[in-house]
Kinemage of the C-alpha trace (Angstrom):
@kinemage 1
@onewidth
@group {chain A} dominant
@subgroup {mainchain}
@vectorlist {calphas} color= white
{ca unk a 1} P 18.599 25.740 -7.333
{ca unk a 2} L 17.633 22.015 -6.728
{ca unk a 3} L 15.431 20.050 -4.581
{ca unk a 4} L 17.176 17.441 -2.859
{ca unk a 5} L 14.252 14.279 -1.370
{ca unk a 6} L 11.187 16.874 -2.086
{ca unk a 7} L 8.818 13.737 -1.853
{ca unk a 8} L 10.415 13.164 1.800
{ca unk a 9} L 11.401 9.491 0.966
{ca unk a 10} L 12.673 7.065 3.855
{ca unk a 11} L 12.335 9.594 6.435
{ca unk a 12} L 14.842 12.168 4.498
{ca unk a 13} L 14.178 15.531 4.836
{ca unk a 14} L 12.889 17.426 2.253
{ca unk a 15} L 15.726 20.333 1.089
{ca unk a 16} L 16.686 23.113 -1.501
{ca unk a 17} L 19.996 24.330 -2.200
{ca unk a 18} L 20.577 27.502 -3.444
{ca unk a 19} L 23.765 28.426 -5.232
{ca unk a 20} L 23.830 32.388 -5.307
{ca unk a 21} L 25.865 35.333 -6.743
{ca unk a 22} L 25.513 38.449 -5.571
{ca unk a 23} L 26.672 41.775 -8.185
{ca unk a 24} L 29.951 41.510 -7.961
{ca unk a 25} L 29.975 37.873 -8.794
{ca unk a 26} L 30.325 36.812 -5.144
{ca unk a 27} L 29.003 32.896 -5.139
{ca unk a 28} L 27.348 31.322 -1.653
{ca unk a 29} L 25.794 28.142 -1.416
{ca unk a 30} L 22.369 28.009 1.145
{ca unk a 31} L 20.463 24.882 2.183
{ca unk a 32} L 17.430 25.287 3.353
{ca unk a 33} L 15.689 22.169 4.979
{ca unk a 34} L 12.398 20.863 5.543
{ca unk a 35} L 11.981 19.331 8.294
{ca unk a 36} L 8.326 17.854 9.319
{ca unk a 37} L 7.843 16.977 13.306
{ca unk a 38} L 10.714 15.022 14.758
{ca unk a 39} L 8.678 11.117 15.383
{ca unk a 40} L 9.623 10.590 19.431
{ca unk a 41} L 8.856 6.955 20.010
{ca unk a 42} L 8.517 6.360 24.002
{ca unk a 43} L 8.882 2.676 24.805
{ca unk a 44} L 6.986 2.540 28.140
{ca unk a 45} L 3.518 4.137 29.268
{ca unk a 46} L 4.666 4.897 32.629
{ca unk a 47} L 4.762 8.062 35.016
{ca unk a 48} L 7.345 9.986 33.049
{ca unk a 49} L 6.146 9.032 29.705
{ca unk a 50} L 3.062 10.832 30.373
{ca unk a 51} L 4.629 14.071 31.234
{ca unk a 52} L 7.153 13.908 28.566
{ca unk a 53} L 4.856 13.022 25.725
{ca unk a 54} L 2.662 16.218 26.638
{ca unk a 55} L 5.467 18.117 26.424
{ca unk a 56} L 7.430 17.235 23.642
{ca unk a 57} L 3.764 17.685 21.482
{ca unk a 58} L 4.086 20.976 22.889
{ca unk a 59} L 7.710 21.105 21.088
{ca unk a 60} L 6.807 19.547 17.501
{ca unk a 61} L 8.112 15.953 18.046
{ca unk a 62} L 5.613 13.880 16.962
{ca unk a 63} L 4.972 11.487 19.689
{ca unk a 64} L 4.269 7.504 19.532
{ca unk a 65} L 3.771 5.814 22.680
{ca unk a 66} L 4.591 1.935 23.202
{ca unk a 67} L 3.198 -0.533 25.962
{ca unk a 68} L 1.977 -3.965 25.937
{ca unk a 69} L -0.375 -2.854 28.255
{ca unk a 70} L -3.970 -1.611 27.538
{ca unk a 71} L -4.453 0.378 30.811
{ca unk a 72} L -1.001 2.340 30.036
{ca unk a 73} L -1.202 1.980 26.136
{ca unk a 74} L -4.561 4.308 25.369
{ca unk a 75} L -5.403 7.537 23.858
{ca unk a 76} L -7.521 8.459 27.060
{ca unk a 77} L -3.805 8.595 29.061
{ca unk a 78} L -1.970 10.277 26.137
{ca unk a 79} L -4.220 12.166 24.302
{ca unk a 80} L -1.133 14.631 22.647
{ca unk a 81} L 0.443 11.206 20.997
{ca unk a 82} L -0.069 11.176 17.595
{ca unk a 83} L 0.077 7.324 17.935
{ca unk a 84} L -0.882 5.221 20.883
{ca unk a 85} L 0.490 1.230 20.164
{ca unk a 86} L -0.429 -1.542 22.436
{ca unk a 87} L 1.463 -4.325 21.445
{ca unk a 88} L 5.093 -6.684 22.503
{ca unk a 89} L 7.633 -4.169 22.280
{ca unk a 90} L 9.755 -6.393 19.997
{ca unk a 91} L 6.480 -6.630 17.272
{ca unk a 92} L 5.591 -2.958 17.713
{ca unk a 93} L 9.277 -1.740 16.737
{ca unk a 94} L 9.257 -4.311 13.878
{ca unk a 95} L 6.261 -2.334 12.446
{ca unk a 96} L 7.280 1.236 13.508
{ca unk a 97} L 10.511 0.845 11.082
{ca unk a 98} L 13.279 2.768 13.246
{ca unk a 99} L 15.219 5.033 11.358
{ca unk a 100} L 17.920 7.250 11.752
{ca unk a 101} L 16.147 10.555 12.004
{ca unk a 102} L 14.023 9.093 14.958
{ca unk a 103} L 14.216 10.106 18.483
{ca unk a 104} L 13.538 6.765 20.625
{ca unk a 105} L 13.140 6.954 24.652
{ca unk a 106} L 13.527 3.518 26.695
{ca unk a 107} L 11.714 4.404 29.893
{ca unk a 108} L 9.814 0.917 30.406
{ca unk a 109} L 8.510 -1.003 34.069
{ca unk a 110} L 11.660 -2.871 34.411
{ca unk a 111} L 15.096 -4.338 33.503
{ca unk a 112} L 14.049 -7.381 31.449
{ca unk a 113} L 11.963 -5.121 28.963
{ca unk a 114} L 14.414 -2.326 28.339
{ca unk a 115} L 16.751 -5.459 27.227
{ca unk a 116} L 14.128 -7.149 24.830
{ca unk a 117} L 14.053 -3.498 23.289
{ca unk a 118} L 17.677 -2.703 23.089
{ca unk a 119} L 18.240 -5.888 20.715
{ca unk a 120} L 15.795 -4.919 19.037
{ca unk a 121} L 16.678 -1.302 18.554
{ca unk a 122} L 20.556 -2.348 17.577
{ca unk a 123} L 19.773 -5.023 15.845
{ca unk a 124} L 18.875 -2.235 13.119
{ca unk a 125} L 19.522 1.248 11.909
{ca unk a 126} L 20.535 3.256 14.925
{ca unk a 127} L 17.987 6.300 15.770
{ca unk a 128} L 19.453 9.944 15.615
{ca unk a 129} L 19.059 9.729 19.290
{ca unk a 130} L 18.236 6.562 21.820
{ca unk a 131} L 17.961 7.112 25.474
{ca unk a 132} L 17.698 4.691 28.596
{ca unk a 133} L 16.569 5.229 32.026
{ca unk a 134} L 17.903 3.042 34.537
{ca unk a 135} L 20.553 3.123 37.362
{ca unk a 136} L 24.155 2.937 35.780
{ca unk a 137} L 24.515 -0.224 37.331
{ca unk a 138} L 22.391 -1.986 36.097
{ca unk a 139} L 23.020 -0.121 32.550
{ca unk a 140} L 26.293 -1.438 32.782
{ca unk a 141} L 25.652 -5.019 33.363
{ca unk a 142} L 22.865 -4.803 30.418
{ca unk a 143} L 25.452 -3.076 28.202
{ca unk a 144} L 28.244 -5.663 29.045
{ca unk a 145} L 25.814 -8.305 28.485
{ca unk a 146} L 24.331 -7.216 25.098
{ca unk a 147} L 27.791 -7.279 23.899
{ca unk a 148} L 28.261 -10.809 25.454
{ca unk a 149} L 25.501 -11.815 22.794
{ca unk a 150} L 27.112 -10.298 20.082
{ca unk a 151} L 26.073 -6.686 19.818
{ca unk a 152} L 28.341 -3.798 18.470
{ca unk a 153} L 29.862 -2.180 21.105
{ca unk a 154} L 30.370 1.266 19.161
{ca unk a 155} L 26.648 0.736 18.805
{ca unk a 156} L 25.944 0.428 22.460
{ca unk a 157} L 27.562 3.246 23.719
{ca unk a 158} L 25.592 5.309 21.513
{ca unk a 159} L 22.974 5.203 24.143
{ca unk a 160} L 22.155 8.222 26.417
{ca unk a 161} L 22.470 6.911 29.812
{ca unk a 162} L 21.479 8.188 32.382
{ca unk a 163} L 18.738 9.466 30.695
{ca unk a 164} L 18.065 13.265 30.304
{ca unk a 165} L 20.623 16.132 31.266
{ca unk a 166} L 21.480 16.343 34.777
{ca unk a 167} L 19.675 18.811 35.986
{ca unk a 168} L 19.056 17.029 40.249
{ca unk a 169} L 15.864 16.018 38.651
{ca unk a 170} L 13.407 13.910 41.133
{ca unk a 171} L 9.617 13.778 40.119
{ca unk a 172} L 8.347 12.374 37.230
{ca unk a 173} L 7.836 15.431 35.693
{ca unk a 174} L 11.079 17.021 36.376
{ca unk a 175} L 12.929 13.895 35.045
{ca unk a 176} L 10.507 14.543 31.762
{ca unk a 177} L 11.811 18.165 31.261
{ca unk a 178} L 15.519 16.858 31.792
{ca unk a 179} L 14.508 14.337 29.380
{ca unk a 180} L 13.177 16.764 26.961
{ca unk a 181} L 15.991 19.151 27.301
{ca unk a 182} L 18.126 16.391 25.944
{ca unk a 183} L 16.352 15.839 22.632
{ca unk a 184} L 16.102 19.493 21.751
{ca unk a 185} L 20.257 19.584 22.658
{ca unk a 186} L 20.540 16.484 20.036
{ca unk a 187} L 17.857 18.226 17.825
{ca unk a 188} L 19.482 21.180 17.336
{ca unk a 189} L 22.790 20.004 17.278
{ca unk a 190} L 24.502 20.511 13.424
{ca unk a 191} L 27.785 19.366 11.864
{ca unk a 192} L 30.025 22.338 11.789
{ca unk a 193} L 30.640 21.972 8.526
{ca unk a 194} L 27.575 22.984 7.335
{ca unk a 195} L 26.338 25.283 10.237
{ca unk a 196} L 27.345 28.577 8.223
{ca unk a 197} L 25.189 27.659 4.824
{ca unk a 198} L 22.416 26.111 6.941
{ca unk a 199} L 19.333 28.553 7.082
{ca unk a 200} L 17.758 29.071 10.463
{ca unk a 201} L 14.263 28.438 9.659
{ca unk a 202} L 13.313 24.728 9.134
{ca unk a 203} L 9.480 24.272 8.968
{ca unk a 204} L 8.138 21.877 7.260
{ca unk a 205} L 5.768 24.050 5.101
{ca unk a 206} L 3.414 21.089 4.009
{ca unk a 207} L 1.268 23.497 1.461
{ca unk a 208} L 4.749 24.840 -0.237
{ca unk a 209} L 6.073 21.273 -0.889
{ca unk a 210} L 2.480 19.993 -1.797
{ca unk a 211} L 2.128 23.126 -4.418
{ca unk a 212} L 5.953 22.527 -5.618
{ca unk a 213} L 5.483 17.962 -5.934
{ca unk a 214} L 2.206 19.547 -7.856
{ca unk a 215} L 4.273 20.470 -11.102
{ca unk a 216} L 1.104 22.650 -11.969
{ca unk a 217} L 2.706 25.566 -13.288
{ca unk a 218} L 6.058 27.386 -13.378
{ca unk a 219} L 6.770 29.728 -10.400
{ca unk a 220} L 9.279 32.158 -8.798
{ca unk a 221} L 10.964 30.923 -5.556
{ca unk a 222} L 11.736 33.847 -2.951
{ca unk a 223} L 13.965 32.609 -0.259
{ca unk a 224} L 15.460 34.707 2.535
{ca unk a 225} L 19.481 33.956 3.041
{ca unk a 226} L 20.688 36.436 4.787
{ca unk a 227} L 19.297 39.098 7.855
{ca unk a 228} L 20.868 41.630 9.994
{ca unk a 229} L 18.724 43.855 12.742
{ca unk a 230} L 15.417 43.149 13.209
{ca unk a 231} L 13.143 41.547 10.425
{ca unk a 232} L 10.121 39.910 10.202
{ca unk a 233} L 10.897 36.599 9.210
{ca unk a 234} L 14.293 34.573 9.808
{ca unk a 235} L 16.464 33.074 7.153
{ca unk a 236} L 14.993 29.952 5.319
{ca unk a 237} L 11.722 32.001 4.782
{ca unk a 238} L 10.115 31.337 1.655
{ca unk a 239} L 8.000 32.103 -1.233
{ca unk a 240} L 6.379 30.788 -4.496
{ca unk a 241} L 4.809 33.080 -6.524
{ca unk a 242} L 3.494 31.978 -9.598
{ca unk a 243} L 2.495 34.471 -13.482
{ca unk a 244} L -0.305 35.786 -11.556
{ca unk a 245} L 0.946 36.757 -8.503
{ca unk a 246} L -0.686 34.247 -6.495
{ca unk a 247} L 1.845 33.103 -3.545
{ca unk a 248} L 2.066 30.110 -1.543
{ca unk a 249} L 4.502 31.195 1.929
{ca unk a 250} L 5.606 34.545 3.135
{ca unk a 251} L 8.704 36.539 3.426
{ca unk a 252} L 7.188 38.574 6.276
{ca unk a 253} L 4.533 40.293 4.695
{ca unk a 254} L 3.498 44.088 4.353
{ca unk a 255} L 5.534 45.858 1.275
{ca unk a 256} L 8.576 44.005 1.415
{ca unk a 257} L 7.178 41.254 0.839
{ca unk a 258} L 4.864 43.279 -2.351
{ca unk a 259} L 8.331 44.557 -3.407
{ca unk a 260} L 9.639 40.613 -3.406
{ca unk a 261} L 6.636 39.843 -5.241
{ca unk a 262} L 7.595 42.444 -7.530
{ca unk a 263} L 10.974 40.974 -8.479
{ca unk a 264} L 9.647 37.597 -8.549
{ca unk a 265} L 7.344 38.524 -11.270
{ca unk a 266} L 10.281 40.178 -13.218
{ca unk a 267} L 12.350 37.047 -12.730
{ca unk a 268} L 9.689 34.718 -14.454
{ca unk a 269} L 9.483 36.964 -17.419
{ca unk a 270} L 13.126 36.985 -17.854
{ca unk a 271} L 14.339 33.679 -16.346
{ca unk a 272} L 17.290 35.721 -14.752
{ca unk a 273} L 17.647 34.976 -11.229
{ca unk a 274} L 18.429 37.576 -8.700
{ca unk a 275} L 19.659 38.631 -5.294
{ca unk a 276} L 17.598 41.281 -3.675
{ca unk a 277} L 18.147 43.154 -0.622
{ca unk a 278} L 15.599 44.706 1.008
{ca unk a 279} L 16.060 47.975 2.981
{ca unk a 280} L 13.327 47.570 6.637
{ca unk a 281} L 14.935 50.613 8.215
{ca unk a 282} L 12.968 54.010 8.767
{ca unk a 283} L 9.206 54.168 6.554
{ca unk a 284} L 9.805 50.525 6.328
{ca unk a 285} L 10.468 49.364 9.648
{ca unk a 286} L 7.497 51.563 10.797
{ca unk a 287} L 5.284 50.581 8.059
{ca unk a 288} L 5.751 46.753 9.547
{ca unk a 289} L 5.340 48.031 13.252
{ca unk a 290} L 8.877 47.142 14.287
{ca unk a 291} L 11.030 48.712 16.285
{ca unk a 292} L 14.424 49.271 14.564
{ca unk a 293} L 14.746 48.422 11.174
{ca unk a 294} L 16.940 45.961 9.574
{ca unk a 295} L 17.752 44.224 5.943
{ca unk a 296} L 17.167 41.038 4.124
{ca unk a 297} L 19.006 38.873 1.240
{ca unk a 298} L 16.292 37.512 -0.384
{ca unk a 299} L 17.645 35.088 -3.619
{ca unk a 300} L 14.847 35.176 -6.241
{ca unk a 301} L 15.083 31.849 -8.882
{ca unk a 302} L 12.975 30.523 -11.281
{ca unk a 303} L 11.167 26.880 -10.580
{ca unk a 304} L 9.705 24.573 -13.075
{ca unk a 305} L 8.955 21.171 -13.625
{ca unk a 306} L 12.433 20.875 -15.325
């Protein structure tokens, strides 16, 4: 088991990898990420920015909103942005530090500003995803015209243009949810490579990692790799649970989660990890109110300031 980033430098997630054997010596690798609210930046406080910063706050992206204008750039009009900046587009993405995990929407009043922000958005680290609203004639004169001044072309047709999925959208708020629709395609979207040892759950769980960068004691670490049928908690679900039986997390609760609890307290006596399945079907399943049971891998290591 290792932490890889647990203090969340430079916008990295936070993640643990688990390398686990099962009894008959089977090995699997699991990585299990961390991931706190995706930061949207929306360059432009107009009539689809409103919509679409509601609703991605809705989603978990942490929004920022950008105008140089005060009547468009205020918390009154976009009171679900985490961040409201009223400043020169240019200075205001100077001091928001772009990185690639970001999520960055050019919707602003006109032509000549979504230029002054597109060199200054390639100029630097590209975003994990940067989208442009416009006509695509007019994109494609800006695009040929950035590169005319020197900008990478591979880097340019990274933009999302048109803007949003294509869903016949019209009113602001329809061109918001095709918008929208688009980030959560490029948020969910994994290499292939790692898709199978990726675990579905990928909360940030700010009180785990604040207990864990603690380094107050030694602790069990109860994480859930593998499901079938109907559980209580996805894969990626996790536990510390310290000599006392104090936890921080859940694996779903109820007595599988005492019976976790159980082998986590055996595994800090011993210091032997352990894979653990845990049966939910029949006195289980009803126990935890669900409807047909199911089982859980749940990997069971030791953690330490070591």
């Amino acid at each position: 088991m290792r932490f890889v980033n647990l203090a969340m430098q430079d916008g990295a997630p936070a993640e643990l990898v688990l390398a686990t054997r099962d009894e008959a010596g089977r090995e699997a690798v699991y990585t299990r990420a961390f991931l706190p609210p995706q930061r949207l930046i929306l360059l432009g406080g107009g009539h689809v920015s409103q919509p679409l910063c509601r609703y991605a706050a809705d989603l978990a992206f942490d929004v920022t909103v950008v105008d140089d204008r005060p009547s468009f750039a205020n918390a009154a009009r976009f009171p679900e942005a985490g961040k409201v900046v009223c400043d020169a587009f240019p200075k205001a993405l100077q001091e928001l530090f772009v990185t690639r995990y970001d999520f960055v929407c050019v919707i602003t009043r006109g032509h000549r500003y979504d230029a002054v922000c597109l060199r200054q958005l390639l100029a630097g680290e590209m975003p994990r995803y940067l989208g442009l609203i416009g006509s695509r004639r007019r994109t494609i004169e800006l695009f040929n015209l950035l590169e005319e001044e020197g900008f990478d072309r591979r880097k340019i047709d990274m933009v999302h243009t048109p803007i949003g999925l294509p869903i016949g959208a019209e009113t602001p708020k329809e061109i918001a949810v095709s918008i929208l629709a688009e980030l959560i395609q490029q948020r969910s979207s994994r290499s292939a490579a790692r898709e199978a040892e990726r675990l579905a759950l990928t909360s940030h769980e700010p009180e785990l990692l604040g207990y864990l960068l603690s380094k107050k004691e030694p602790c069990a670490l109860a994480v859930v790799v593998e499901k079938s049928g109907s559980t209580p908690v996805p894969t990626g679900a996790i536990m510390a649970v310290n000599q006392y039986g104090s936890i921080v997390g859940t694996v779903g609760g109820g007595c599988g989660e005492h019976e976790i609890l159980n082998h986590a307290l055996e595994t800090l006596r011993t210091g032997r990890a352990r894979l653990v399945t845990l049966d939910m079907s029949n006195d289980v399943a009803e126990e935890e109110g669900m409807v047909c049971g199911g089982r859980m891998k749940v990997w069971i290591e030791r953690f330490s300031e070591e």
